[in-house]
C-alpha positions in Angstrom: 16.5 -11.5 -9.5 15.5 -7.9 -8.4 13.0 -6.1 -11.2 11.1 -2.5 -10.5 7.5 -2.6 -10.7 6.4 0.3 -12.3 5.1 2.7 -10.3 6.5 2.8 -7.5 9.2 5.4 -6.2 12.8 4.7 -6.3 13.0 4.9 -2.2 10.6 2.3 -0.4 11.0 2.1 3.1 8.9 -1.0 3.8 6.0 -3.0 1.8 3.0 -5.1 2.1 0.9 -7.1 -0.1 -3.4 -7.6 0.7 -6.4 -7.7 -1.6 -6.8 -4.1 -1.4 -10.2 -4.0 -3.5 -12.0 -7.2 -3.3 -10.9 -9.1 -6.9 -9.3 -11.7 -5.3 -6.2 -11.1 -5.9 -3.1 -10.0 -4.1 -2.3 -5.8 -4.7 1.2 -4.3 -3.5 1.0 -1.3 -1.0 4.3 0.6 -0.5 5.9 3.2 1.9 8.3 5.7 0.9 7.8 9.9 0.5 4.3 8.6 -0.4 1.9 5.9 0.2 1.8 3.6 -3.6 -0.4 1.2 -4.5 -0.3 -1.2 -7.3 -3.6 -3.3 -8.0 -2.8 -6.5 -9.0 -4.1 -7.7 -12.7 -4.5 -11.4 -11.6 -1.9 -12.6 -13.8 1.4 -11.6 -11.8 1.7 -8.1 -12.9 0.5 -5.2 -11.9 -1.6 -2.0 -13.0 0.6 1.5 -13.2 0.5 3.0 -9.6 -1.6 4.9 -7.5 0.1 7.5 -5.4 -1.1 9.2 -1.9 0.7 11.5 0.3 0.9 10.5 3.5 3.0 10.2 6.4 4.3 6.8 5.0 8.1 7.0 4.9 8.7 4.2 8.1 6.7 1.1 8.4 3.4 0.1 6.9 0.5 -2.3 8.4 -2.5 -3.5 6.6 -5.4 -4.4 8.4 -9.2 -4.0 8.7 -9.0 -1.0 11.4 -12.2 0.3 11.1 -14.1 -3.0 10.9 -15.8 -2.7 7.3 -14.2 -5.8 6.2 -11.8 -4.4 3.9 -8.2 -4.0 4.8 -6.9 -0.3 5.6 -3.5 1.2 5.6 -1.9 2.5 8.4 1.7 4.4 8.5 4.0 5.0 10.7 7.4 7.1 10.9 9.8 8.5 13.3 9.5 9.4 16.3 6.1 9.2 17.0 3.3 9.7 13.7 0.6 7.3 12.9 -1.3 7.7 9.9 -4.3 5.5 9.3 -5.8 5.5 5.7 -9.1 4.0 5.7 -10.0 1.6 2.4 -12.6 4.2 0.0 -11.5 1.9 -3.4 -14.9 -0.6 -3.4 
């Protein structure tokens, strides 16, 4: 079964799921013409979405790249851009 989750654009190139702020639970993080987030309410759905701009149409790591022990964002798209957004939501 395929369902939209609210908030997030119509064109997602690629998509990842981490505990974004700490709660405990799991919080989706999605590429497309922007970088969307959607904080998990513990319960299997999710809170409207958060939108950034950002180089994010290609594919999308998580990952604690700045060693803070919360996971960041980083981007990439064609040919050669890298975009690195590091965690501010605690």
């Amino acid at each position: 079964m395929r369902r939209r989750l609210d908030g997030l654009a119509a064109d997602v190139s690629s998509f990842a799921l981490g505990d974004m702020h700490g709660d405990g639970t799991e919080d989706v993080v999605a590429a497309s013409t922007t970088l969307d987030i959607l904080f998990g309410n513990g319960d299997g759905t999710f809170a409207p979405g958060v939108n950034y701009a950002a180089a994010s149409s290609g594919a999308l790591a998580l990952g604690d790249f700045d060693g803070d022990g919360w996971l960041d964002v980083a981007t990439a798209t064609e040919p050669s851009s890298v975009s690195v957004l590091l965690n501010r939501w605690r």
